[in-house]
Residue frames as a rotation matrix with the C-alpha (Angstrom) as fourth column:
UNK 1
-0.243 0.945 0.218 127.88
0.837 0.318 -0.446 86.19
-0.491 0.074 -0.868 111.66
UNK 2
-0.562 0.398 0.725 126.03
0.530 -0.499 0.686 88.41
0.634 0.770 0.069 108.64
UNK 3
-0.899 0.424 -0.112 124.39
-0.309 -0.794 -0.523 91.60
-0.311 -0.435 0.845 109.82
UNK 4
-0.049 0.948 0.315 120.55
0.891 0.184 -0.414 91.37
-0.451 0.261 -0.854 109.55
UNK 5
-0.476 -0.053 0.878 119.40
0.789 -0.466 0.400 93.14
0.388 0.883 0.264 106.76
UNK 6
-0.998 -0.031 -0.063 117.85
0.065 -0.740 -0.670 96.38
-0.026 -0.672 0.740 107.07
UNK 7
0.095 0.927 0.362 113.51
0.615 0.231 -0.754 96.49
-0.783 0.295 -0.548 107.15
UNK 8
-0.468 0.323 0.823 112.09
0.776 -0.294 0.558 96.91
0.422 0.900 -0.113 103.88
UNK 9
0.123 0.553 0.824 109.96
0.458 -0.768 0.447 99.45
0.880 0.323 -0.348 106.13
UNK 10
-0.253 -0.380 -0.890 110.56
0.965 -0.036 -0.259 101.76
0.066 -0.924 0.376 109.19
UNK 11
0.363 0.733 0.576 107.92
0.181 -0.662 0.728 104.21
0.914 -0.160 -0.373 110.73
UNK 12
-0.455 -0.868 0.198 109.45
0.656 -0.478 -0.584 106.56
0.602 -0.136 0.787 112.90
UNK 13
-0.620 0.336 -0.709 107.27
0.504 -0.521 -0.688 108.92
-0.601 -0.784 0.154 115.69
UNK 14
-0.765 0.494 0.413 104.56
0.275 -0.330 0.903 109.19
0.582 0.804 0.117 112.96
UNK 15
-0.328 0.822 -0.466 101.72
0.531 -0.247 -0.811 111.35
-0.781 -0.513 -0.355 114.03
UNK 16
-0.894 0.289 0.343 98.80
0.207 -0.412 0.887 112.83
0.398 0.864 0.308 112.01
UNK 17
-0.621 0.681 -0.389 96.42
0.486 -0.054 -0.872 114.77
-0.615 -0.730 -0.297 113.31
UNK 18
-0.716 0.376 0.588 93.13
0.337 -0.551 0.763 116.15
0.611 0.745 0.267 111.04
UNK 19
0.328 0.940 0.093 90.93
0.677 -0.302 0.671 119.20
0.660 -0.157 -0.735 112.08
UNK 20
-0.875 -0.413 0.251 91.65
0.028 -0.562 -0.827 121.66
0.483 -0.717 0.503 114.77
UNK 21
-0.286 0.491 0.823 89.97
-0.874 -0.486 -0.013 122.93
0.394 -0.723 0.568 117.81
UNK 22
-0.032 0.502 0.864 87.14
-0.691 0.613 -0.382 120.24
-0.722 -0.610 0.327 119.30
UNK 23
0.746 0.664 0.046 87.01
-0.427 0.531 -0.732 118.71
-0.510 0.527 0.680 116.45
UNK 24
0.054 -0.774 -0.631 90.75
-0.903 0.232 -0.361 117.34
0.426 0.590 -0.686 115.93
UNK 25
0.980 0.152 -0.132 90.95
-0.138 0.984 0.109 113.75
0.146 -0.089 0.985 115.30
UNK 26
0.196 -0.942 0.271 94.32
-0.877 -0.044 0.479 112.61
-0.439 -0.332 -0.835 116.49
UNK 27
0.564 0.623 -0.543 94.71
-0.812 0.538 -0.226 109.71
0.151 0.568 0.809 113.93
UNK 28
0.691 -0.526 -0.496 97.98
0.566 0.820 -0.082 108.22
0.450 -0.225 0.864 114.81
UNK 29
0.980 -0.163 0.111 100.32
-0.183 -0.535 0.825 109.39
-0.075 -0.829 -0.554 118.07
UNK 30
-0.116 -0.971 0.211 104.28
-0.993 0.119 0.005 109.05
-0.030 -0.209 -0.978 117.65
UNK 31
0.918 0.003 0.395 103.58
0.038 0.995 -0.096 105.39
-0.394 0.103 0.914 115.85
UNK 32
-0.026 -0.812 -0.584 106.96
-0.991 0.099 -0.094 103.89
0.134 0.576 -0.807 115.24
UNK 33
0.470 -0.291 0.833 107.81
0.045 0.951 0.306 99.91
-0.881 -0.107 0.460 114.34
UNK 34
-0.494 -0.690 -0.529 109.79
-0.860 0.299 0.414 98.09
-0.127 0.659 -0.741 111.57
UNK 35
0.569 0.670 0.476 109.03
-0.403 0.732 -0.549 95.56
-0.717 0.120 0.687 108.99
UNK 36
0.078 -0.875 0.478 111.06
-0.445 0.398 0.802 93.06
-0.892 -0.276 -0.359 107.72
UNK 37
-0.223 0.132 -0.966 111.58
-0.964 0.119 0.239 92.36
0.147 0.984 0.101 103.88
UNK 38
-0.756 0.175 -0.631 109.86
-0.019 0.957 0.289 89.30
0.654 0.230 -0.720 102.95
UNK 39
-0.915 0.397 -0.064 107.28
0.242 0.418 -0.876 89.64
-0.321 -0.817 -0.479 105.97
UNK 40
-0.399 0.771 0.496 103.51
0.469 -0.294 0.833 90.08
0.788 0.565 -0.244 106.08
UNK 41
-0.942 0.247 -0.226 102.24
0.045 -0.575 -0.817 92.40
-0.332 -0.780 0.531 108.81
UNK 42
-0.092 0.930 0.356 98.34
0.761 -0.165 0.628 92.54
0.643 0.329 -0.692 109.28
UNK 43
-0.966 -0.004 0.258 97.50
-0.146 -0.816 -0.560 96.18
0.212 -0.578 0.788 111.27
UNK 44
-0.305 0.952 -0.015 93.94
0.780 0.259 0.570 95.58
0.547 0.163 -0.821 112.81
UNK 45
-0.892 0.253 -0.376 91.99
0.158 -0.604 -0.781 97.72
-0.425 -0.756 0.498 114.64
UNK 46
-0.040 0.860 0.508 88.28
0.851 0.296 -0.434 98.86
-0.524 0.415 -0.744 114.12
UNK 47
0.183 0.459 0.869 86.70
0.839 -0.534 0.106 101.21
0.513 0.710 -0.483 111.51
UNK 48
0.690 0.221 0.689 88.02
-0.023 -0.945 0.326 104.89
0.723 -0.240 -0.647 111.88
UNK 49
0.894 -0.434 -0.111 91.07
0.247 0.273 0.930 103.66
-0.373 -0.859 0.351 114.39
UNK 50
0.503 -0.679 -0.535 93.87
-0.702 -0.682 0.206 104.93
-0.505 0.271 -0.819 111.46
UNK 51
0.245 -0.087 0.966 94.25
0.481 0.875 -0.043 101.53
-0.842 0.475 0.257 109.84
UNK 52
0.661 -0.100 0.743 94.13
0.739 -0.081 -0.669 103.40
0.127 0.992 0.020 106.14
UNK 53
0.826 -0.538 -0.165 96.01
-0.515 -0.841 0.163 106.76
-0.227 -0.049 -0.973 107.55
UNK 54
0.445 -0.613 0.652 98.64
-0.197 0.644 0.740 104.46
-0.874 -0.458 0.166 108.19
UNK 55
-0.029 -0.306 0.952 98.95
0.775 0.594 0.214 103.06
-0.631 0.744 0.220 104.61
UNK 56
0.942 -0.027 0.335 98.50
0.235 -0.662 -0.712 106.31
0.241 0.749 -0.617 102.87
UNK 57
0.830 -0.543 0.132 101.42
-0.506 -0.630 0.590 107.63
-0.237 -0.556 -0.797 105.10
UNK 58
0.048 -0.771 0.635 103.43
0.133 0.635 0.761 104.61
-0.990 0.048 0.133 104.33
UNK 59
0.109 -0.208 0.972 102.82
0.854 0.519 0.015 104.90
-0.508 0.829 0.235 100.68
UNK 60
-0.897 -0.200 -0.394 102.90
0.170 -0.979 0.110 108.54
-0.408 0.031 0.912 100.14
UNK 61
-0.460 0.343 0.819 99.79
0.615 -0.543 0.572 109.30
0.641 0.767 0.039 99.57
UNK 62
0.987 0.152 -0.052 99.62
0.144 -0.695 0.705 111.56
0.071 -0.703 -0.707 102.89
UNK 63
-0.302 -0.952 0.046 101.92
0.226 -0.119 -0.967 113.36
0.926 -0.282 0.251 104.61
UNK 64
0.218 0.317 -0.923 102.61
0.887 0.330 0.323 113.31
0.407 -0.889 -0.210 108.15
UNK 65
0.693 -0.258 0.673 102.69
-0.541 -0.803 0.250 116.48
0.476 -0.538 -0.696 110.90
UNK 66
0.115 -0.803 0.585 105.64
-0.974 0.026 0.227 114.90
-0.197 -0.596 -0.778 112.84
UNK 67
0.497 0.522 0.693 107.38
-0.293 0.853 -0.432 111.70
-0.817 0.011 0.577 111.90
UNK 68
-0.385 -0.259 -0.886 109.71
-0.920 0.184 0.346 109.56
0.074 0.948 -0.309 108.95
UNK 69
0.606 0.516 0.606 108.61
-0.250 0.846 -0.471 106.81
-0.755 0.134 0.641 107.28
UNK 70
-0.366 -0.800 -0.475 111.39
-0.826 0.044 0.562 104.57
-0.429 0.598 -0.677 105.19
UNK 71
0.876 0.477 0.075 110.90
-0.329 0.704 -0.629 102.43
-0.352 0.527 0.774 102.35
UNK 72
0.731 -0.634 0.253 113.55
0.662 0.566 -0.491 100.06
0.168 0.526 0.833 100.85
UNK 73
0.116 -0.900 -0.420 115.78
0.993 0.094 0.072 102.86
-0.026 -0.426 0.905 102.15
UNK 74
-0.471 0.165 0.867 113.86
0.516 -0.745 0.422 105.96
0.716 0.646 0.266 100.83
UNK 75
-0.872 -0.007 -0.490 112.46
0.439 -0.452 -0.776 108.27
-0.216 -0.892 0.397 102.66
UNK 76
0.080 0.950 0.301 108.88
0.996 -0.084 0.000 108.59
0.025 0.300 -0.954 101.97
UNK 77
0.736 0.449 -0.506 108.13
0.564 -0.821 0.091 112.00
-0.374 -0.353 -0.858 103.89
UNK 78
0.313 -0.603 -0.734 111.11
0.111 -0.744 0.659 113.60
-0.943 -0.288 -0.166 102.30
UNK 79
-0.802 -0.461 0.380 110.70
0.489 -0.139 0.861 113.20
-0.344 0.876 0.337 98.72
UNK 80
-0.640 0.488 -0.593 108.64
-0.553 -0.829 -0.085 116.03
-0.533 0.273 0.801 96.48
UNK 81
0.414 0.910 0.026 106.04
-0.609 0.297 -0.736 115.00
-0.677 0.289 0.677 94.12
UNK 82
0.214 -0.305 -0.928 108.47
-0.961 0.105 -0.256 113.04
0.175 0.947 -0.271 91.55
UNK 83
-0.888 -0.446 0.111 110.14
-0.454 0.812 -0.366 110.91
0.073 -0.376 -0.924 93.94
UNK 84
-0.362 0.815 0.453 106.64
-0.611 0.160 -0.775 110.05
-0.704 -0.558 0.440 95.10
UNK 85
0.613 0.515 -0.598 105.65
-0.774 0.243 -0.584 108.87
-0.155 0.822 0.548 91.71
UNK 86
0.064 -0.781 -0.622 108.60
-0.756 0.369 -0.541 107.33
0.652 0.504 -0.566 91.18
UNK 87
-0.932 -0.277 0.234 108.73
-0.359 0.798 -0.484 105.14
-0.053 -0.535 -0.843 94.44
UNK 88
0.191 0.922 0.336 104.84
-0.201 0.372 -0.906 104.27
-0.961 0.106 0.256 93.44
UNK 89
0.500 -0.041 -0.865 105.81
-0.731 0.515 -0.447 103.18
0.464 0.856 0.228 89.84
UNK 90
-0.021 -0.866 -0.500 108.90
-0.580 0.418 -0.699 101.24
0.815 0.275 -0.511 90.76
UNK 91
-0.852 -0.370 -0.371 108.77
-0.072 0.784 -0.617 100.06
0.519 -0.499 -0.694 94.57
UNK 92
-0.527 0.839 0.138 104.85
-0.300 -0.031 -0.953 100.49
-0.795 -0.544 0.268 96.26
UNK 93
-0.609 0.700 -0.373 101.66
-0.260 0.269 0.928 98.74
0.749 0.662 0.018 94.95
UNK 94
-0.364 0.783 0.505 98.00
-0.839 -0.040 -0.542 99.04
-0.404 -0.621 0.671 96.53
UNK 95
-0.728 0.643 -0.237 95.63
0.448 0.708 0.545 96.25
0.518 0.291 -0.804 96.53
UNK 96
-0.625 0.688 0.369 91.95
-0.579 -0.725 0.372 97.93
0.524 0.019 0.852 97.16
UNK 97
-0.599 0.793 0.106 88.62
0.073 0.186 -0.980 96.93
-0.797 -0.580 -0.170 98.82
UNK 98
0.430 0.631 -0.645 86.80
-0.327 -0.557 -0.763 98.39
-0.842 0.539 -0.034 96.08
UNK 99
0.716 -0.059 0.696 88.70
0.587 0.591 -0.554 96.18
-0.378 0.805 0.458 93.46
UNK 100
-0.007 -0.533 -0.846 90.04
-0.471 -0.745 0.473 99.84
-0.882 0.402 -0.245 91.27
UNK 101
-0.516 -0.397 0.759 89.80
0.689 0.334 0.643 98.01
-0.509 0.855 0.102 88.19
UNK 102
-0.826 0.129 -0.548 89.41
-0.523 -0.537 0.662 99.86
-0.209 0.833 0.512 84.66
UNK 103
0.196 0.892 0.408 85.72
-0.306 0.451 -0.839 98.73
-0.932 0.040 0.361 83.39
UNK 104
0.776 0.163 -0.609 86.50
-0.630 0.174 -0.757 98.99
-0.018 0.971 0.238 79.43
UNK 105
-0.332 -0.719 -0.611 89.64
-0.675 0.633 -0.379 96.32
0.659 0.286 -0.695 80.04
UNK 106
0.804 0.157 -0.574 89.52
-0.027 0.973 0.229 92.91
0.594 -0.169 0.786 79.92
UNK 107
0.968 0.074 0.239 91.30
-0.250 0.360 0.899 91.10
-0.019 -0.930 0.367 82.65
UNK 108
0.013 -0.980 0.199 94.87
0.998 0.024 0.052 90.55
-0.055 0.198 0.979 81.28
UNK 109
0.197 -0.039 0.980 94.73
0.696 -0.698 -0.168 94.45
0.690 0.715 -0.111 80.57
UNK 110
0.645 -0.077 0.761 94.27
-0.661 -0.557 0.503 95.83
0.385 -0.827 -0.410 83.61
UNK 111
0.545 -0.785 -0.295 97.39
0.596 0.116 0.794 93.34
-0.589 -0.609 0.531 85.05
UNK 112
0.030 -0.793 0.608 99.23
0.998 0.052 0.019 94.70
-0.047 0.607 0.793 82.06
UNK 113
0.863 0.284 0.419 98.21
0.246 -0.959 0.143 98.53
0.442 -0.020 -0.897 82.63
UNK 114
0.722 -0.684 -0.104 101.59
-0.083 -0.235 0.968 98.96
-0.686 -0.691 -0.226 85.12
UNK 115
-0.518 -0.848 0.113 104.02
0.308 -0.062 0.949 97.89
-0.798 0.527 0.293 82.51
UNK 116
0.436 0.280 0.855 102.04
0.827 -0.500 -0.257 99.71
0.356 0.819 -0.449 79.36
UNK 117
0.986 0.115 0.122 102.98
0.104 -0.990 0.091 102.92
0.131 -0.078 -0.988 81.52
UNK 118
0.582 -0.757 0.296 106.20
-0.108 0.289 0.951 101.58
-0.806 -0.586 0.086 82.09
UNK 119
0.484 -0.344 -0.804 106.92
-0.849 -0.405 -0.338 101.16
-0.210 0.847 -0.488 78.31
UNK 120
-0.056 -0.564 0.824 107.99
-0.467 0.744 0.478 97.31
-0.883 -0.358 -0.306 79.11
UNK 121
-0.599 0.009 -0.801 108.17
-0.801 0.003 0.599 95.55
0.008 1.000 0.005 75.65
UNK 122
0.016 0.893 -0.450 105.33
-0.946 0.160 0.283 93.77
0.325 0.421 0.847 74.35
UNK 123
0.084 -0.167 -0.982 106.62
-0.185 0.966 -0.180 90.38
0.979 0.197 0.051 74.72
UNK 124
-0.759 -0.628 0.175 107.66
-0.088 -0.168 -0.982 90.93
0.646 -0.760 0.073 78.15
UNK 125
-0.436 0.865 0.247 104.72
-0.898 -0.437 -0.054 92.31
0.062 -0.245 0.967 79.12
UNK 126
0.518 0.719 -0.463 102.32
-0.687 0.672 0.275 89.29
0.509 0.175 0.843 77.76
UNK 127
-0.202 -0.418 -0.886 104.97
0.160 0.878 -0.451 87.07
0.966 -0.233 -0.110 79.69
UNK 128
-0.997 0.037 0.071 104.47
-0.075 -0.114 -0.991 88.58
-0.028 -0.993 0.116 83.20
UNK 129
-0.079 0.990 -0.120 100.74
-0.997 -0.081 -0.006 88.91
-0.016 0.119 0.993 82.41
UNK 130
-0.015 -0.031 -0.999 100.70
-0.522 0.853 -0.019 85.37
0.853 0.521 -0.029 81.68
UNK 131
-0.609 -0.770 -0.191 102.75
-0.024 0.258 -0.966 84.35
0.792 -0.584 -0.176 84.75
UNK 132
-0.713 0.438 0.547 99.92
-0.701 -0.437 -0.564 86.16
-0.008 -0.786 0.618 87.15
UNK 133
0.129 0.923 -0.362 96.97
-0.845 0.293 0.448 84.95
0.519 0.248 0.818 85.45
UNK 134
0.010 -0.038 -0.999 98.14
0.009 0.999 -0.038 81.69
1.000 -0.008 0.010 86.19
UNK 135
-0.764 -0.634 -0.118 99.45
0.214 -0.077 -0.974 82.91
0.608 -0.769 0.194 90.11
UNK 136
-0.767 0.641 0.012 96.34
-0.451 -0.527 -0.720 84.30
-0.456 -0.558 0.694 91.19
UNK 137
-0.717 0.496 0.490 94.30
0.140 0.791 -0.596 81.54
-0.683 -0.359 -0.636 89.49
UNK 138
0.244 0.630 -0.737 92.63
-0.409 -0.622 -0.667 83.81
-0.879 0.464 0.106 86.52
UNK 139
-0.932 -0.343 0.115 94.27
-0.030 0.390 0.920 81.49
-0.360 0.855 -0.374 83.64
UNK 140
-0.466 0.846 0.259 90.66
0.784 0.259 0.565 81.32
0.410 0.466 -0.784 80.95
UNK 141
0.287 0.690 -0.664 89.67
0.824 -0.531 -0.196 84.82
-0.488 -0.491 -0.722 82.43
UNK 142
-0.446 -0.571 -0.689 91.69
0.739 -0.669 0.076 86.83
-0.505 -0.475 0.721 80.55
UNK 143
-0.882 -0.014 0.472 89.50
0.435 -0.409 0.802 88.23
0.182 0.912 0.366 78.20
UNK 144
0.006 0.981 -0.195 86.59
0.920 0.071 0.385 89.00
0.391 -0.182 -0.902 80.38
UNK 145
-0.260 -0.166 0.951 85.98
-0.177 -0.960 -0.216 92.52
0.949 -0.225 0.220 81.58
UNK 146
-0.905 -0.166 0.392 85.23
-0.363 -0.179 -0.914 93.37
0.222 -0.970 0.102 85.34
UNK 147
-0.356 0.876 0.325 81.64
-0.925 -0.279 -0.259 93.41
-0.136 -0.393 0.909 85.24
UNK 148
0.541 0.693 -0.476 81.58
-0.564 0.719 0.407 89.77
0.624 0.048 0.780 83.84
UNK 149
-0.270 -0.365 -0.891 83.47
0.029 0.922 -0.387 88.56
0.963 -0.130 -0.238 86.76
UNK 150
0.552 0.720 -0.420 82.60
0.480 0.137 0.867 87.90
0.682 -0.680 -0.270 90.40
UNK 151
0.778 -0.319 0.542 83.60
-0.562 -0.740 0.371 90.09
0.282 -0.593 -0.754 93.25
UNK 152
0.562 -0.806 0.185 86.74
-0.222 0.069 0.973 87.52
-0.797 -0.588 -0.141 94.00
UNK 153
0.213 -0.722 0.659 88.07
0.977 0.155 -0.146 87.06
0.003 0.674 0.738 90.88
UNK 154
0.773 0.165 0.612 87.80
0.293 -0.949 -0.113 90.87
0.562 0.267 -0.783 90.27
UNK 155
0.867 -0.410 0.284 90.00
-0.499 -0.733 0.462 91.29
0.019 -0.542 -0.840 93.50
UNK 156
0.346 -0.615 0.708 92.27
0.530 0.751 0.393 88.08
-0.774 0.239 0.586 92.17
UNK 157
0.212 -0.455 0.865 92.94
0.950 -0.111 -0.292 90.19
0.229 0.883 0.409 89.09
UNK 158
0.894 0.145 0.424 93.64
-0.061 -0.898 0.436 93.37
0.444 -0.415 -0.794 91.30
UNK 159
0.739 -0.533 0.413 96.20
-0.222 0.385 0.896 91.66
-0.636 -0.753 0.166 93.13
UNK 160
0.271 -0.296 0.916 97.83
0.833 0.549 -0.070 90.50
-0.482 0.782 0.395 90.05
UNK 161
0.665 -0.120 0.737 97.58
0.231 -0.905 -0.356 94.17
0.710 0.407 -0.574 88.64
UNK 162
0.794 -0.322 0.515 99.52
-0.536 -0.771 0.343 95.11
0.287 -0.549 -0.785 91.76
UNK 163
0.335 -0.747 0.574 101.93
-0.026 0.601 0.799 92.67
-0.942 -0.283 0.183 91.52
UNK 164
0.990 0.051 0.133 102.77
0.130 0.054 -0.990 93.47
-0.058 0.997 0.047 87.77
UNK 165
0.753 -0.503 0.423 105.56
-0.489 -0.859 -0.151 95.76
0.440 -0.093 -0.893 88.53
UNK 166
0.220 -0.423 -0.879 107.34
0.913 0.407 0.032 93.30
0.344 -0.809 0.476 91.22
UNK 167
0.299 -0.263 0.917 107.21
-0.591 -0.805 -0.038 96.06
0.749 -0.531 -0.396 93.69
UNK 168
-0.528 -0.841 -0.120 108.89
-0.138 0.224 -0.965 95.46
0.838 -0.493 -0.234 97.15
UNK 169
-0.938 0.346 0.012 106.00
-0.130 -0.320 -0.938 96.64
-0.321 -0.882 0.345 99.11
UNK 170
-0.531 0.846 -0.047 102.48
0.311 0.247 0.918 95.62
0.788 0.473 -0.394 98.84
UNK 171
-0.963 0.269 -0.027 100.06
-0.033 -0.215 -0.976 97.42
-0.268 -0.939 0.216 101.09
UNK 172
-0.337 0.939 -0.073 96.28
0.433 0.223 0.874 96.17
0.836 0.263 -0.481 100.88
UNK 173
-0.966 0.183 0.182 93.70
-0.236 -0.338 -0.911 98.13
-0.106 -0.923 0.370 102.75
UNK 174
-0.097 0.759 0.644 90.70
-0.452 0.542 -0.708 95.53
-0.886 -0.360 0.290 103.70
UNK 175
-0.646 -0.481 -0.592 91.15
-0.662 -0.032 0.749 93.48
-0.380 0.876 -0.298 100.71
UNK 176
-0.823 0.538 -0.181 88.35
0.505 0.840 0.197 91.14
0.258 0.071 -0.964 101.70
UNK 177
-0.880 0.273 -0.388 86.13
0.040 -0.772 -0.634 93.70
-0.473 -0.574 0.669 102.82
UNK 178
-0.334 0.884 -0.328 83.85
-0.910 -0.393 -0.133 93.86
-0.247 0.254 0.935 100.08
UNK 179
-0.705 -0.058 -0.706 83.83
-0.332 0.907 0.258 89.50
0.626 0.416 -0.659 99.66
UNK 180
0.661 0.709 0.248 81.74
-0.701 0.465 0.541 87.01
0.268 -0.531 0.804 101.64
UNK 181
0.659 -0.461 0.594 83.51
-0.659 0.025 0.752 85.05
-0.361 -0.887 -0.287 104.17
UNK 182
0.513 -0.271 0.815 84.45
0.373 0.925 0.072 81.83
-0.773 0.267 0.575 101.89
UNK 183
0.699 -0.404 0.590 85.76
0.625 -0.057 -0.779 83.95
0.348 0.913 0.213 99.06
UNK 184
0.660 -0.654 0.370 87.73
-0.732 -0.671 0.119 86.55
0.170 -0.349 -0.921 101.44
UNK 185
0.641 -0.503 0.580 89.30
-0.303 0.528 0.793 83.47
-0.705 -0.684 0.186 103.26
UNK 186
0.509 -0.343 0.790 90.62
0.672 0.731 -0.115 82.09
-0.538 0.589 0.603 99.77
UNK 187
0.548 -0.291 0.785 91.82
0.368 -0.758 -0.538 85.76
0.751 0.584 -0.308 98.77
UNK 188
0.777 -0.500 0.382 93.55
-0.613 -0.738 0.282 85.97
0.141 -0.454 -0.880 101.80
UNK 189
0.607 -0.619 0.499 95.42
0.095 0.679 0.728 82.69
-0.789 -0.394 0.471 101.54
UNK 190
0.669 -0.389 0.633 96.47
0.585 -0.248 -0.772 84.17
0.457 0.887 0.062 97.80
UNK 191
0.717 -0.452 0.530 97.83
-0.502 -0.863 -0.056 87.16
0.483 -0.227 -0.846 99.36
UNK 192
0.574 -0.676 0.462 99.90
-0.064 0.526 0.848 84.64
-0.816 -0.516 0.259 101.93
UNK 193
0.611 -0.012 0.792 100.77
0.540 0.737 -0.406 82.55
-0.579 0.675 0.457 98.81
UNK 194
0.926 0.256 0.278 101.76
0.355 -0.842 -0.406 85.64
0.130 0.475 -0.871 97.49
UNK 195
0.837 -0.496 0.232 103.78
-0.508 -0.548 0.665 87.21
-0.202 -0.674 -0.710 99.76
UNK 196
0.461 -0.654 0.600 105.91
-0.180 0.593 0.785 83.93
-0.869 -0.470 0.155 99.83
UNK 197
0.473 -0.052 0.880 106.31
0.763 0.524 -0.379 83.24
-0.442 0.850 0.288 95.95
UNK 198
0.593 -0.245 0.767 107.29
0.354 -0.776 -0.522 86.66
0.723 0.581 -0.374 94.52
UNK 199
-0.237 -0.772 -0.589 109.50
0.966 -0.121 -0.230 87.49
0.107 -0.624 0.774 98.00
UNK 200
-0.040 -0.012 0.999 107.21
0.143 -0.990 -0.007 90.81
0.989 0.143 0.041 98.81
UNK 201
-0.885 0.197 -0.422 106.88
0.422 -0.040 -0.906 92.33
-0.195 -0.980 -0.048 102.00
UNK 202
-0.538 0.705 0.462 103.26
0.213 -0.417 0.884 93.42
0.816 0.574 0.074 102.70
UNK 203
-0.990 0.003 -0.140 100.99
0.140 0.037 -0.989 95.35
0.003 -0.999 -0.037 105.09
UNK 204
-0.622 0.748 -0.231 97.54
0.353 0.531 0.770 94.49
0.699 0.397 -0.595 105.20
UNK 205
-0.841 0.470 0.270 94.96
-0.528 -0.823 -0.212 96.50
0.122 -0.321 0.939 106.75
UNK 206
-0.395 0.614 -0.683 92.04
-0.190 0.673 0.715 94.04
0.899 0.412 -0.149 108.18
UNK 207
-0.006 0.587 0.809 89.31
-0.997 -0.064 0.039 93.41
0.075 -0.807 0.586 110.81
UNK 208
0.698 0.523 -0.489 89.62
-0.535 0.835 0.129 89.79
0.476 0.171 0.863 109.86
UNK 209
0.393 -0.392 0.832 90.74
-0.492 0.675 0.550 86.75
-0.777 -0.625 0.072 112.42
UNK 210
0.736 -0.190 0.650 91.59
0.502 0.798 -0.334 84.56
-0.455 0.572 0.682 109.54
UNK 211
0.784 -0.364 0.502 93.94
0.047 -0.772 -0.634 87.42
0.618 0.521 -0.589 107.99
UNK 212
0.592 -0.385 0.708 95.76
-0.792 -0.441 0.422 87.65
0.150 -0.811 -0.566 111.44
UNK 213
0.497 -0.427 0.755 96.60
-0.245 0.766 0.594 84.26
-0.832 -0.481 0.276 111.85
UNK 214
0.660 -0.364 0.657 97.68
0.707 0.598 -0.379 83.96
-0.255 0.714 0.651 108.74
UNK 215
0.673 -0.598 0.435 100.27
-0.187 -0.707 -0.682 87.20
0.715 0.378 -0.588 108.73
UNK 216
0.126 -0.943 -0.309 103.74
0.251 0.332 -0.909 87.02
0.960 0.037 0.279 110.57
UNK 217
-0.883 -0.250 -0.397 103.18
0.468 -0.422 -0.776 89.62
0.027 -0.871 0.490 112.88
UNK 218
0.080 0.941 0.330 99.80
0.870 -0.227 0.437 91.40
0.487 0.253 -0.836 114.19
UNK 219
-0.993 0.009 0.114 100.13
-0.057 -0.902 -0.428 95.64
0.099 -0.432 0.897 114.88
UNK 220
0.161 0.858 -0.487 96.81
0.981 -0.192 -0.013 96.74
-0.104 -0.476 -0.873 116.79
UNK 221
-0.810 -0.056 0.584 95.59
0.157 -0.980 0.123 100.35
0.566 0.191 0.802 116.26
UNK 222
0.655 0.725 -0.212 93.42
0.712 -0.498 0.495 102.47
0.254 -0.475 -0.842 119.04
UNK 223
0.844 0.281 -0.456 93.64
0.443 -0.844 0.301 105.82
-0.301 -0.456 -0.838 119.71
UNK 224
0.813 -0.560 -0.163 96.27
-0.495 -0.516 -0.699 106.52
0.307 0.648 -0.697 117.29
UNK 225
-0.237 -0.965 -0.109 98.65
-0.926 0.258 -0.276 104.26
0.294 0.035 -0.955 118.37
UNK 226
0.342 0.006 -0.940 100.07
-0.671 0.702 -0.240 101.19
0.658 0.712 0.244 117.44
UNK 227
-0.271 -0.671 0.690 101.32
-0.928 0.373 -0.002 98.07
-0.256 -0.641 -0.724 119.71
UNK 228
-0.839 -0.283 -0.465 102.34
-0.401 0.899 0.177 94.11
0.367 0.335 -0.867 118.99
């Protein structure tokens, strides 16, 4: 029998503590688990419980006070400021609350903004751009800027922007957050839909019940730490 592969992710006795004296927040205590390539993991917990620490830490954009975090086999906490870039160009992509899109580009632009910086050739490019539009349901949108679409398409062509790249790792923090219930619910069955078509693994930061049941596995966060 074939060894099981190794997790696409693996958080180690992370702890992160901000402030000092009375006023240190202990955000996350000696969290360790593993996530499995291809899976979706939803972390709930309420506002201010370390839901986003979490994802910065996983994606490098924190470092931890005690604690490794592995990607695809990298070591997050142990690479300088290149590697960092480098495992955000090539194997990490965010999906926002807050959308992040570019106002002056039209909707195919901002998916195609990851491989412009990437130098992918034109043709290429307009072929993966294509591909999304169509994946995430934006086909006859691409020429519209942010402001003339609605808060889910906006986060339908976000998703799409962060899937440009095929990264390995997709980490959304509250992706429905800023929607109304009927358009979150249909942006989180994309993200499923997602997950399952392109073969990413993804953790998903979310207060939502409909988000849970749809992910593989559900981490809880309180008081800095993390349990099934």
């Amino acid at each position: 029998m074939s060894a099981a592969p190794d997790p696409m992710v693996t958080v180690s006795g992370l702890s992160r503590t901000y402030g000092s004296g009375p006023a240190t927040v202990h955000a996350l205590r000696e969290v360790s688990f593993d996530v499995a390539r291809g899976e979706m993991v939803a972390v709930v917990g309420r506002s201010g419980s370390g839901k986003t620490t979490l994802l910065n830490l996983i994606g490098g954009l924190d470092q931890p006070d005690a604690g490794t975090v592995r990607v695809d086999g990298t070591e997050v906490t142990g690479l300088d400021d290149r590697g960092l870039g480098r495992l955000r160009r090539d194997s990490i992509s965010y999906v926002f609350q807050t959308f992040g899109l570019i106002p002056a580009l039209t909707a195919a632009e901002n998916i195609g903004l990851p491989l412009r910086l990437r130098r992918t050739p034109v043709a290429d490019r307009e072929r993966r751009v294509a591909l999304l539009l169509d994946l995430v349901g934006m086909r006859g949108h691409e020429l519209q800027r942010p402001s003339e679409l609605s808060g889910g398409q906006q986060q339908r062509v976000g998703i799409a922007r962060a899937l440009a790249g095929s990264p390995r790792l997709l980490l959304a923090d509250e992706p429905t957050g800023q929607l109304d219930a009927e358009t979150g619910l249909s942006v989180m069955a994309l993200l499923r839909a997602v997950v399952e078509s392109e073969g990413v693994t993804a953790i998903v930061a979310t207060h939502d019940p409909v988000m849970m049941s749809l992910a593989d596995r559900v981490l809880s966060i309180a008081d800095g730490q993390v349990h099934e």
